[in-house]
N, C-alpha and C positions, 0 to 999 in steps of 0.2 A: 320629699316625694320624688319619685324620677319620672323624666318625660314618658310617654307614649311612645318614642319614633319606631322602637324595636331596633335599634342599633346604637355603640358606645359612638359617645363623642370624639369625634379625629380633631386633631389640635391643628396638623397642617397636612398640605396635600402630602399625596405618594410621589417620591420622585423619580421620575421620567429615567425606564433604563438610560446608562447612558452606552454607545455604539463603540466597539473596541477599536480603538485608532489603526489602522493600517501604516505602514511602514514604504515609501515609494523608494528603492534603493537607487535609482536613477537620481533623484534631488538631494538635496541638504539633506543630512540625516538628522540634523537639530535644528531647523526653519523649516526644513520640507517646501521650501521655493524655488524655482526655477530659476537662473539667471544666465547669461553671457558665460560665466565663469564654467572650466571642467569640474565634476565633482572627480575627486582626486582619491586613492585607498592611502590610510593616515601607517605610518610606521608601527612599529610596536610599541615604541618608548611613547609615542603618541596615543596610541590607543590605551595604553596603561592608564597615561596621563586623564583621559577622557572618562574611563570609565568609573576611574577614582571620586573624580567630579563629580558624574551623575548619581552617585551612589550615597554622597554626600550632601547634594541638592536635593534630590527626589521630586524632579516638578513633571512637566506634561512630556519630555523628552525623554526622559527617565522611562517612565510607566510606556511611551509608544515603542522603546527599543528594546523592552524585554517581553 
């Protein structure tokens, strides 16, 4: 027999958009923290290096720089 409610059963909630990360080029581009330290522009061989990485990790630094 089915309930009454007039609606299917939801097993769990809706999850909560989530907000698309913005990018501050001023800070860390992979901590996005402030420190004493200059943020510095990295070489080529360095950013090669870098994006190989993230491309290969795919974690929250990934997904905020593209």
């Amino acid at each position: 027999m089915m309930a009454s409610f007039g609606s299917p059963l939801k097993l769990s909630p809706s999850s909560p958009k989530r907000r698309k990360e913005t990018l501050n080029w001023e800070q860390c581009i992979i901590c996005q923290c402030s420190n004493a330290e200059p943020v510095i522009c990295m070489r080529d061989v360095g950013k090669d290096s870098f994006v190989r990485s993230m491309e290969i990790r795919r974690d929250e630094v990934y997904s905020r720089i593209l």
